[in-house]
C-alpha positions as CSV (number, residue, x, y, z in Angstrom):
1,X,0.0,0.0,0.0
2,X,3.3,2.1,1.0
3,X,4.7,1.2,-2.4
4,X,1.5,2.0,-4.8
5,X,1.1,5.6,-2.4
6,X,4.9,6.3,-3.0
7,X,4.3,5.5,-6.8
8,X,1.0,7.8,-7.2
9,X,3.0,11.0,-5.4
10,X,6.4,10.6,-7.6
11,X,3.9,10.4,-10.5
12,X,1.9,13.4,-9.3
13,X,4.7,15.2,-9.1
14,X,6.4,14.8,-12.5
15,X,3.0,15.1,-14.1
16,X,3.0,18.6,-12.5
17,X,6.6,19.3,-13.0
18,X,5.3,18.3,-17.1
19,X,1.9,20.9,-16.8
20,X,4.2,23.7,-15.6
21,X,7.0,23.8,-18.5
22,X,4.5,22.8,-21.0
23,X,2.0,25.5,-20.1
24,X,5.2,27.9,-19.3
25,X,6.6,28.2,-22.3
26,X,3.4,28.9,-24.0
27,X,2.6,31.5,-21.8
28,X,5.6,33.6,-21.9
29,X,5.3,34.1,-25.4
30,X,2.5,36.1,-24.9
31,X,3.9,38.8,-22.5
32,X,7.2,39.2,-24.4
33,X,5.0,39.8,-27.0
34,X,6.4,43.8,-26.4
35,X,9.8,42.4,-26.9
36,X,9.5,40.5,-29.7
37,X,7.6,43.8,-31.2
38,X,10.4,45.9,-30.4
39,X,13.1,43.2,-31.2
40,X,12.1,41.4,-34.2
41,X,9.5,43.0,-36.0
42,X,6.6,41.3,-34.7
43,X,3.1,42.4,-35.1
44,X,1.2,43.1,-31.9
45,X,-1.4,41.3,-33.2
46,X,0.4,38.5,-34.3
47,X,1.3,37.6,-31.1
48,X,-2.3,35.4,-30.9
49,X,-1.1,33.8,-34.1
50,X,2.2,32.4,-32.6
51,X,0.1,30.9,-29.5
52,X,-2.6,30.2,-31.6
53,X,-0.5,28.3,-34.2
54,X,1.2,26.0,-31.8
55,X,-1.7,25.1,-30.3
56,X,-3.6,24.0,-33.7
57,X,-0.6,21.9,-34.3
58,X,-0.5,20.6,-31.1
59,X,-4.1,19.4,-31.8
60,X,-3.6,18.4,-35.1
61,X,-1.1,15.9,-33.7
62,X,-3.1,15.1,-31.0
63,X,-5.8,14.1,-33.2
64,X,-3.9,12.0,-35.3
65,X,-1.8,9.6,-32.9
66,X,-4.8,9.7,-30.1
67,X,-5.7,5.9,-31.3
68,X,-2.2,4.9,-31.0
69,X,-1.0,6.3,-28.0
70,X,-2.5,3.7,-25.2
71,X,-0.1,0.6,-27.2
72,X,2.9,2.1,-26.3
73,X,4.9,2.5,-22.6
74,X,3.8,5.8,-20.5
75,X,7.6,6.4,-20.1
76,X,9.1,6.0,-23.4
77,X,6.1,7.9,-24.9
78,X,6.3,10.3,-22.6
79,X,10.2,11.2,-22.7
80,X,10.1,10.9,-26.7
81,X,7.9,13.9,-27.0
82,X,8.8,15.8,-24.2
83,X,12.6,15.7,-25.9
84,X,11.8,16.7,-29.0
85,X,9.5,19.4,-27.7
86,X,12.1,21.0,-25.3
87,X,15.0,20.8,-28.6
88,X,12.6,22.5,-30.9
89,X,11.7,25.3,-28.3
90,X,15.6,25.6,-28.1
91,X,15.7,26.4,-31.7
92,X,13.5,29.2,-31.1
93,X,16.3,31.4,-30.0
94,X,17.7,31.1,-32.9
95,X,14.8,33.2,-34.9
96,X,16.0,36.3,-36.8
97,X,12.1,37.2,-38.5
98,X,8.5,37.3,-37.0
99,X,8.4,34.3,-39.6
100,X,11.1,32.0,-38.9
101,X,9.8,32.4,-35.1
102,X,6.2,31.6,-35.5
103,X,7.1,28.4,-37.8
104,X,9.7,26.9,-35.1
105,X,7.4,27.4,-32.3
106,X,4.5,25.9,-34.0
107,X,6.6,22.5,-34.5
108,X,7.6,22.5,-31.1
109,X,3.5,22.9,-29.9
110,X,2.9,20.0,-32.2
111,X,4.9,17.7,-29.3
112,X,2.4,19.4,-26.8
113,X,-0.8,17.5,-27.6
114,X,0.4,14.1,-27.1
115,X,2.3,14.9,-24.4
116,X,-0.5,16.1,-22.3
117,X,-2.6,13.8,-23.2
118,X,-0.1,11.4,-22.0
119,X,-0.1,13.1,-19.0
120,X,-3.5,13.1,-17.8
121,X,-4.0,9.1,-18.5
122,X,-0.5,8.8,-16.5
123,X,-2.9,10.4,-13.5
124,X,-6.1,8.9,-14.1
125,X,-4.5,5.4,-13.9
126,X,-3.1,6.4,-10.7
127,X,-5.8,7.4,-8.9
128,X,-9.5,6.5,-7.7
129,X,-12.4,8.7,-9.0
130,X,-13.1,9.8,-5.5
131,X,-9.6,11.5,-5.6
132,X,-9.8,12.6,-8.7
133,X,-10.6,15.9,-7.9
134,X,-7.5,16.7,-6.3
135,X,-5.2,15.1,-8.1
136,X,-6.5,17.0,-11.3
137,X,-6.5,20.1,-9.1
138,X,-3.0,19.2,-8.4
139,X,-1.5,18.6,-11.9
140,X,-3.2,21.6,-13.1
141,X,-1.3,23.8,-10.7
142,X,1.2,23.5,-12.9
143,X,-0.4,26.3,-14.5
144,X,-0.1,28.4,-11.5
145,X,3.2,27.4,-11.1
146,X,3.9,28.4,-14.7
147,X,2.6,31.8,-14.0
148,X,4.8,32.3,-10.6
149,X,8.0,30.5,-11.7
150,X,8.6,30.2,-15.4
151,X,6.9,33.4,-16.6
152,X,8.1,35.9,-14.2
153,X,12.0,34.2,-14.9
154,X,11.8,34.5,-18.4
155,X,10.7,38.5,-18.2
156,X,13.6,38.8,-16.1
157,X,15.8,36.8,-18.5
158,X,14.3,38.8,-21.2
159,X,14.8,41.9,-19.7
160,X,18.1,41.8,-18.5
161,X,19.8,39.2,-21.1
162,X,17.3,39.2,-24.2
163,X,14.2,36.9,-25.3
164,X,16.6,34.3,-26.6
165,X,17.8,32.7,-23.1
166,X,14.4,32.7,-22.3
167,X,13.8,30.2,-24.9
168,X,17.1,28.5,-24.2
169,X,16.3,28.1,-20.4
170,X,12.7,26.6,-21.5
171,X,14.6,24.4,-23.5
172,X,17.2,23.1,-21.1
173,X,14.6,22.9,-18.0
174,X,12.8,20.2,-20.7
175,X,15.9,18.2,-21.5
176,X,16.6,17.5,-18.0
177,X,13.1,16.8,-16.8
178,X,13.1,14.3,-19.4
179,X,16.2,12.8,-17.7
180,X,14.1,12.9,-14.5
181,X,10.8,11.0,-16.2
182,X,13.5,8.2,-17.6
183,X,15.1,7.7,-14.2
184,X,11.7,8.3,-11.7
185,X,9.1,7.6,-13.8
186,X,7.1,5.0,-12.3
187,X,5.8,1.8,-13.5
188,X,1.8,1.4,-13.3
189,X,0.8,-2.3,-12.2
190,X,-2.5,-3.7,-13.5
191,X,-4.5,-3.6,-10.7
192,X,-3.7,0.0,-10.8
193,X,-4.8,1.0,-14.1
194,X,-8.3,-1.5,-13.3
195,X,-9.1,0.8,-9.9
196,X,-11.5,2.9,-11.7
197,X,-13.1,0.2,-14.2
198,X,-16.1,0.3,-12.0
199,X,-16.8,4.4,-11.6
200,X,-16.2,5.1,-15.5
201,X,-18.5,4.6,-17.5
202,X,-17.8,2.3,-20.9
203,X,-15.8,0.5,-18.7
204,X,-16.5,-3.4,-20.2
205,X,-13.8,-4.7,-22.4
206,X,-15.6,-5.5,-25.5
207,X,-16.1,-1.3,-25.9
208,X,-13.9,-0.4,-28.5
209,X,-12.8,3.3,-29.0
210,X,-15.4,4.0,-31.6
211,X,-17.9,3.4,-29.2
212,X,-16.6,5.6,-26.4
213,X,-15.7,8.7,-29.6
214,X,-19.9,8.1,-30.5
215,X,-21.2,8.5,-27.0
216,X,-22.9,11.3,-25.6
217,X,-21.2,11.7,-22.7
218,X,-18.1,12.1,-24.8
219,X,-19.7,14.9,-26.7
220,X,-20.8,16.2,-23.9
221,X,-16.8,16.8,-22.6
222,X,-15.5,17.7,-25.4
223,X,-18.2,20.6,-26.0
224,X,-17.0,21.5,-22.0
225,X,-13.7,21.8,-22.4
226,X,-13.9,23.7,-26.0
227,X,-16.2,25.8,-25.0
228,X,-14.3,26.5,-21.7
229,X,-10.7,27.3,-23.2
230,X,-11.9,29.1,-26.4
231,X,-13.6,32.0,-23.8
232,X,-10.9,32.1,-22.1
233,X,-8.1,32.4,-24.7
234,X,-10.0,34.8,-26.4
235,X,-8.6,37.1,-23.6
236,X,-5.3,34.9,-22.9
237,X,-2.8,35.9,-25.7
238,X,-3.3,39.6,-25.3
239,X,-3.6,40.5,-21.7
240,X,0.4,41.5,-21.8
241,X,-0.1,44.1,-24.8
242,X,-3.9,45.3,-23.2
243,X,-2.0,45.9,-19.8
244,X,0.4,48.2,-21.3
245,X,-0.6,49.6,-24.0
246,X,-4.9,50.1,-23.2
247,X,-4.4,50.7,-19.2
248,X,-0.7,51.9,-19.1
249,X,0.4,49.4,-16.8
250,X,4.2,49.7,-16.0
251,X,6.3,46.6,-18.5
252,X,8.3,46.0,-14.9
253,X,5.5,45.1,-13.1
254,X,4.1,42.4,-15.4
255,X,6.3,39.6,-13.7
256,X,4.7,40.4,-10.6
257,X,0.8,40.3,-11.9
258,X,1.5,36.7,-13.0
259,X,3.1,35.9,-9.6
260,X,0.3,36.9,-7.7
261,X,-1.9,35.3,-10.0
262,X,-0.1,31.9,-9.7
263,X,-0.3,32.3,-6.1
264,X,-4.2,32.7,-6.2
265,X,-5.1,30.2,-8.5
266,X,-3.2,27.6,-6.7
267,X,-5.4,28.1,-3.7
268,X,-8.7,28.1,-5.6
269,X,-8.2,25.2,-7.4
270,X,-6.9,23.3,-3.9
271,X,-10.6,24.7,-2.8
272,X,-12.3,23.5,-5.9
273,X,-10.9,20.5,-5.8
274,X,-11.7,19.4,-2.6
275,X,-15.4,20.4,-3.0
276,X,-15.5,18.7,-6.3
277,X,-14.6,15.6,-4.6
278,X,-17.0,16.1,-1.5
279,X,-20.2,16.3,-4.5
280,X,-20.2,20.0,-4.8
281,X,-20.0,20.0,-8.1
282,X,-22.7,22.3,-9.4
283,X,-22.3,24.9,-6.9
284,X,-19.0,25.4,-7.3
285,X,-19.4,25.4,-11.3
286,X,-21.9,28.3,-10.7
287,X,-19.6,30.1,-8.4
288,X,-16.7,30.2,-10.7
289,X,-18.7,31.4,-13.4
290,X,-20.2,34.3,-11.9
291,X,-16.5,35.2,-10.4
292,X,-15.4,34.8,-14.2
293,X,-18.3,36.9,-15.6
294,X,-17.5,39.8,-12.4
295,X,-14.2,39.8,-13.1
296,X,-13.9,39.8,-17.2
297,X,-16.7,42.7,-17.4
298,X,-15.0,44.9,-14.8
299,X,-11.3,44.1,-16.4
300,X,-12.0,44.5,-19.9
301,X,-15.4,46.3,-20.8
302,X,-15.2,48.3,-18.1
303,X,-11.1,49.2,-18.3
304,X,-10.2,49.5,-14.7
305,X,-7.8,52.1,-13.5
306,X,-4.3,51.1,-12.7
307,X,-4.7,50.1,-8.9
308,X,-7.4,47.3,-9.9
309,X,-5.5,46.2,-12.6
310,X,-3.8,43.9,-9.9
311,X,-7.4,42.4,-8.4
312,X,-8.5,41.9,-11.5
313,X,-5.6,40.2,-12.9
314,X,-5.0,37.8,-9.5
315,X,-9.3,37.0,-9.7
316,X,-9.4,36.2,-13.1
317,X,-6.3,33.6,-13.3
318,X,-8.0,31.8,-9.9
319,X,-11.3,31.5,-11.3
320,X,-10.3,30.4,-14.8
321,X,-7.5,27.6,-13.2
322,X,-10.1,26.6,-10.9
323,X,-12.9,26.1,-13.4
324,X,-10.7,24.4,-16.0
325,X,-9.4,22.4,-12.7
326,X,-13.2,21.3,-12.4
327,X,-13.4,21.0,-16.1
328,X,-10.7,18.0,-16.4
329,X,-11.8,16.3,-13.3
330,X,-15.2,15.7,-14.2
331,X,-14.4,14.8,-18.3
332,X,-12.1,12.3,-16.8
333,X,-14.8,9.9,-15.3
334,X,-15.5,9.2,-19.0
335,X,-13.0,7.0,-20.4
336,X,-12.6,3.3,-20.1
337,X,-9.1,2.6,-18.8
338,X,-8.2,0.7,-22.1
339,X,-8.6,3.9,-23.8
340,X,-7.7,6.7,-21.4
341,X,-4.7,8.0,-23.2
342,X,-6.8,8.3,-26.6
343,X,-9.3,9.9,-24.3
344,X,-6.8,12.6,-22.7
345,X,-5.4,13.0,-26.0
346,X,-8.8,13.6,-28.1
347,X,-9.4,16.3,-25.2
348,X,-6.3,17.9,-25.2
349,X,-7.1,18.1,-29.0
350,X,-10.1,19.8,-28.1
351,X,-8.1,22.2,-25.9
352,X,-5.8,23.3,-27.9
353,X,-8.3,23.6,-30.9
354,X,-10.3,25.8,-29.2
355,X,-7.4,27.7,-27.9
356,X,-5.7,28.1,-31.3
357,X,-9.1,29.2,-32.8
358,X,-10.2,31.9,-30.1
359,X,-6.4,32.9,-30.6
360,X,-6.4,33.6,-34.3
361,X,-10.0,34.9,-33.7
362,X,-8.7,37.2,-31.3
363,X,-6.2,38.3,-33.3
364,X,-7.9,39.0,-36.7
365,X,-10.9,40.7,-34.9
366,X,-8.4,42.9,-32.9
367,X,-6.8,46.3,-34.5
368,X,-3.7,48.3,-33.0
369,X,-3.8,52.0,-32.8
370,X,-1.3,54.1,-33.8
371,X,-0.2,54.1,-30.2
372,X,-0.2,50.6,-30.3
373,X,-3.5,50.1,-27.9
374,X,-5.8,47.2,-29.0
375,X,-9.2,48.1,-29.9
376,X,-12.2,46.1,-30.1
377,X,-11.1,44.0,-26.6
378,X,-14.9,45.0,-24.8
379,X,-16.4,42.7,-27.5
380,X,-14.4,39.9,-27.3
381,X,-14.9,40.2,-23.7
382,X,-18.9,39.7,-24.3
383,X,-17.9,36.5,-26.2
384,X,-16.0,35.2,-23.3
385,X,-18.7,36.1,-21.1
386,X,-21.3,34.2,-23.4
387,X,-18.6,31.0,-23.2
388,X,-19.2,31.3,-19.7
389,X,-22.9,30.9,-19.3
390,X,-22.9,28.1,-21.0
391,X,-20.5,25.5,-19.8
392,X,-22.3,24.8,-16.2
393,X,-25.6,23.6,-18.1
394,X,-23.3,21.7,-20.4
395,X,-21.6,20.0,-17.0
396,X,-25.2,19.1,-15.8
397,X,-26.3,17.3,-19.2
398,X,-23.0,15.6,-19.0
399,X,-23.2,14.6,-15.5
400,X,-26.9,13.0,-16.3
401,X,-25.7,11.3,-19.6
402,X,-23.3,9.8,-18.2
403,X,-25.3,8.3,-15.4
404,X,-27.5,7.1,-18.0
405,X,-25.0,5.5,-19.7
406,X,-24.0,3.6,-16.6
407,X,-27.9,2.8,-15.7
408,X,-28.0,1.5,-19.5
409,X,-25.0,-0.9,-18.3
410,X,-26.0,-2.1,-15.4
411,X,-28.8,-3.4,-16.7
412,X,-27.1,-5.4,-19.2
413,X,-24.9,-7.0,-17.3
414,X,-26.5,-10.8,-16.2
């Protein structure tokens, strides 16, 4: 019992240590953005299309080697990808044009989607459905921890060396976690992986993938999680240049609005997990959404002055962690163990679809001033707004599919 709880926290851990880098490097792209203007000739605008490109090409990938993913070994899989990931972000230093830039980091997102989705079935076969909560909530700190750690030290890098070593740290921090995963990754028994056979649904055998891709309930979580990340990354990719440019918020002081942020969200989605897991699952959706709805209206229809710039900053990264926290917890009760990697994949597929769209959306529907302020932010806002109406009656219809799905089941077992 020592052993398999040993196991599940080294796991844990490493799948975090994966979620932070991974979700890191995407997300300093977007406040050097100002750098990469200044330094290389980048667009402000076209700062969604990097972001947004590697994240269609991670799905793209995704997509494609979902139904082969759960044949191979977690580990090999797992440190193949994250290498070549972390030696094509390397190569992004070496960018001269907005061009060569964008096409590098692209590649290197393409490594992203199977790699998460690796991740996620790495935790799900570790833990029971009644922890599930947690752990998710756990893993996806690494999104927090991305926004304290990884951003804040590549802004420094950037502004006291140059963008480059940003890239190169990223790269180096991947090379050598991937020495980690080879040398601590653990090895799931059986039994482990069959824990949850009983709380998922499609859980029989003779359910092939095409069955699980054709079911409601796995409509149901994909429309979730879409609909979830495209509201929010409509905002995402251009909070950095809004900041600065639209509200005049100091460039020095970015570091520390993503540091406070991390903080934050890593304490709501500790909360959100635990009351996921104790069954308060609809109040806490409804919670987070009006929080999200409060928060995006007053940050960017509104246009705060500069000493609420920080609230709103620190609110909106806890509430948005928290609910995607909520978001992969409950989608991952839906997946037979036999095809959880597929699974994780076809929704990080989802999630990085919908990112990449409301990212190029974003940035064709944007305009720059001649003082370099983006206008036409208060509309997107609406959309994101919209998004979030909609995804707790989608998490209801899910939650009652699925336990018709298992009702249907039941009743055909002898």
């Amino acid at each position: 019992m020592g052993s398999k709880t040993n196991h599940q926290g080294t796991l844990l851990r490493l799948a975090l240590l994966i979620n932070m880098l991974s979700v890191g490097t995407l997300m300093m792209i977007m406040p050097l953005g100002p750098d990469l203007v200044r330094d290389i000739g980048l667009a402000g605008e076209q700062v969604g299309l990097i972001s947004g490109g590697a994240t269609l090409g991670s799905a793209l990938i995704g997509f494609l080697l979902a139904p082969y993913l759960d044949k191979f070994d977690r580990k090999k899989s797992l440190v193949f990808f994250l290498v070549s990931r972390s030696v094509f972000i390397l190569l992004c230093s070496w960018s001269e044009s907005p061009v060569q830039l964008i096409v590098v980091f692209v590649i290197a997102g393409c490594f992203s989607g199977p790699l998460n989705g690796l991740v996620m079935a790495s935790v799900i076969d570790a833990t029971r459905v009644e922890e599930r909560g947690r752990a998710m909530a756990f893993v996806a700190s690494g999104f927090s921890l991305a926004a304290i750690l990884v951003v804040p030290v590549s802004l420094l890098i950037a502004q006291y060396s140059s963008w480059q070593m940003a890239f190169i740290l990223s790269g180096v921090l991947g090379l050598v976690l991937a020495g980690i995963l080879q040398l601590c990754f653990p090895k799931l028994s059986q039994p482990q992986q069959n824990t949850t056979q009983a709380s998922g649904s499609l859980s029989q055998p003779s359910q092939g993938l095409k069955a699980m891709v054709l079911s409601l309930p796995f409509a149901l979580s994909i429309a979730m999680t879409s609909i979830a990340i495209f509201g929010h990354f409509l905002l995402v990719p251009n909070i950095s240049t809004y900041f600065q440019f639209n509200l005049s918020f100091p460039r020095e002081e970015i570091s520390y609005l993503y540091f406070f942020g991390g903080i934050a969200s890593i304490l709501a989605m500790r909360w959100s997990g635990k009351l996921l897991d104790r069954g308060f699952l609809i109040s806490t959706f409804s919670s987070l959404t009006l929080l999200v709805i409060a928060v995006v209206y007053t940050g960017f229809v509104y246009q705060p002055n500069s000493v609420l710039i920080y609230v709103i900053f620190i609110l909106f990264m806890a509430s948005s962690s928290a609910r995607s926290a909520m978001v992969s917890a409950v989608v991952s009760r839906c997946p037979p163990p036999q095809f959880r990697a597929a699974f994780m994949s076809y929704q990080s597929t989802a999630s990085n679809v919908a990112a990449g769209l409301a990212s190029v959306v974003s940035s064709l529907y944007l305009s720059t001033a001649s003082n370099h302020q983006l206008q036409g932010i208060d509309e997107l806002a609406g959309l994101t707004i919209l998004c979030s109406l909609v995804i707790p009656v989608i998490a209801i219809c899910f939650l009652i599919s699925l336990q018709n799905q298992r009702a249907r089941m039941q009743q055909k077992q002898p």
